[in-house]
N, C-alpha and C positions, 0 to 999 in steps of 0.2 A: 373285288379282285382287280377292276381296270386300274385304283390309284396305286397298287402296289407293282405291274409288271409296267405300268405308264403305255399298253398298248394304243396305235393311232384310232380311237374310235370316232366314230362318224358323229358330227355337231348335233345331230335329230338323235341320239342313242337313248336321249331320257325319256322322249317318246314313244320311241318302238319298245322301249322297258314298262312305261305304262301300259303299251295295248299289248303285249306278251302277258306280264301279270294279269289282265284284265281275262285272259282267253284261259291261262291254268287256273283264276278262281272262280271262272265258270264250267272247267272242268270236272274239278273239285265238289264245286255243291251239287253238279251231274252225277257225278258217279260214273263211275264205268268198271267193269269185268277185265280185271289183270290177268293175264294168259302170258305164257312165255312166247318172244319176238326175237325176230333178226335183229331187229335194230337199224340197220342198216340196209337201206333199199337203192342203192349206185345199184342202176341197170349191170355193170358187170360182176355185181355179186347175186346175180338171177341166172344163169342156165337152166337151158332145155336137154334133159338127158332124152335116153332110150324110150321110146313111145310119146313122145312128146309133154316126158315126168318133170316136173320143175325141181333143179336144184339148191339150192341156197348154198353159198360159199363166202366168206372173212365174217367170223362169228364175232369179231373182240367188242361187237356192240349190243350184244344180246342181252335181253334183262327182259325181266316181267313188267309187262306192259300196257296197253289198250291195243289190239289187235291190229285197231281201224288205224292206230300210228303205222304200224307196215306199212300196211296199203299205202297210205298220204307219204312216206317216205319214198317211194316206187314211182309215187304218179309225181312229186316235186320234178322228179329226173329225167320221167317218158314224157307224161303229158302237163307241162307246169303253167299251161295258158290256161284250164278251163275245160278244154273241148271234151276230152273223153273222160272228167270225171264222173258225171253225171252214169253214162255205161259202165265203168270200172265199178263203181260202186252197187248197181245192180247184179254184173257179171260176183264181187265177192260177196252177196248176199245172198242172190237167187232171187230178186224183185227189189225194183227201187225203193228204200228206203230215205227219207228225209233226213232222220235222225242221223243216221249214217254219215250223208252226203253233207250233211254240216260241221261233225265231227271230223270227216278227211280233211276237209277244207281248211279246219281250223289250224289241225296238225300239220298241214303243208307251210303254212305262216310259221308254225314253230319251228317247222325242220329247217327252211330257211336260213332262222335266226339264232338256233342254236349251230347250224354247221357253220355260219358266218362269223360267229365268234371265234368259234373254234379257228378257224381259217385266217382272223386278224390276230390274233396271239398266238402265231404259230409266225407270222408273216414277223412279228415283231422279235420273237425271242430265237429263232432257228437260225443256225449258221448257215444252212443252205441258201443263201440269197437266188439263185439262180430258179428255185419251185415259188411257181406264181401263188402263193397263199395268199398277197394280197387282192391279187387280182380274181378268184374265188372266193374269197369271204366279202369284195365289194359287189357282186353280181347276185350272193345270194343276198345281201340285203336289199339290192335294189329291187330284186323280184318280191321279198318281204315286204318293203315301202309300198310295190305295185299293188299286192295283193289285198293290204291292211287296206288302201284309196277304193279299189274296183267292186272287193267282196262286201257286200251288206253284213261286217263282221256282229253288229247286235243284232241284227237277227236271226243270223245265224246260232251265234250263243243262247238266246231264246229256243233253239229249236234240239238243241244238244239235252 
């Protein structure tokens, strides 16, 4: 798709294409339980109703999915350094899980890198010059680049 819209993709793109692919075909020979998902986890599509009931609101991203991608869509947004996965991931299980906490992980690298595509061919083809898409899809990859450097992504995949 990038030779036909000619979007400005970043010099390192055949890279982060290798360690993406690398993380869906260790998904893949993982396995995982599709459940229907938001999709979408932008903190402003999370409200707190009446007794302190969690909302979900803008569905156009919903689809059947790996659950644990919520989550990792949620924490890219709240917490995308690290710090509170480890607890997030107990808090949606009900006891730390490993498996778990390498699957969010991995999925925060994807969410990354799929909304930063989406963000640089948006920045390329949209008349609206004035909405920072590019300036949004070049932060979620560099949080991407950080993640893929920081996270022990093969043994994490080992452990999924």
């Amino acid at each position: 798709m990038q030779d036909r819209i000619r979007a400005p993709f970043p010099e390192d793109d055949r890279d982060l294409r290798e360690n993406v692919d690398r993380i869906e075909s260790g998904f893949a020979a993982a396995g995982f339980d599709i459940r229907p998902c938001h999709g979408d986890g932008i903190a402003s599509n999370v409200m707190l109703g009446p007794g302190h009931a969690v909302r979900l609101v803008d569905f156009e991203w919903a689809s059947n999915n790996d659950p644990l991608y919520d989550l990792a869509a949620l924490l890219v947004d709240i917490e995308p350094w690290d710090d509170g996965v480890r607890e997030a991931v107990e808090m949606h299980e009900g006891r730390f899980d490993e498996r778990a906490y390498s699957r969010v992980k991995l999925h925060m690298i994807l969410d990354d890198f799929i909304w930063a595509n989406f963000a640089l061919m948006a920045a390329h083809l949209s008349p609206r010059r004035h909405v920072e898409f590019f300036k949004y899809g070049a932060f979620k990859l560099l949080r991407c680049r950080y993640h893929l450097r920081i996270w022990p992504v093969e043994e994490l995949l080992r452990k999924i």
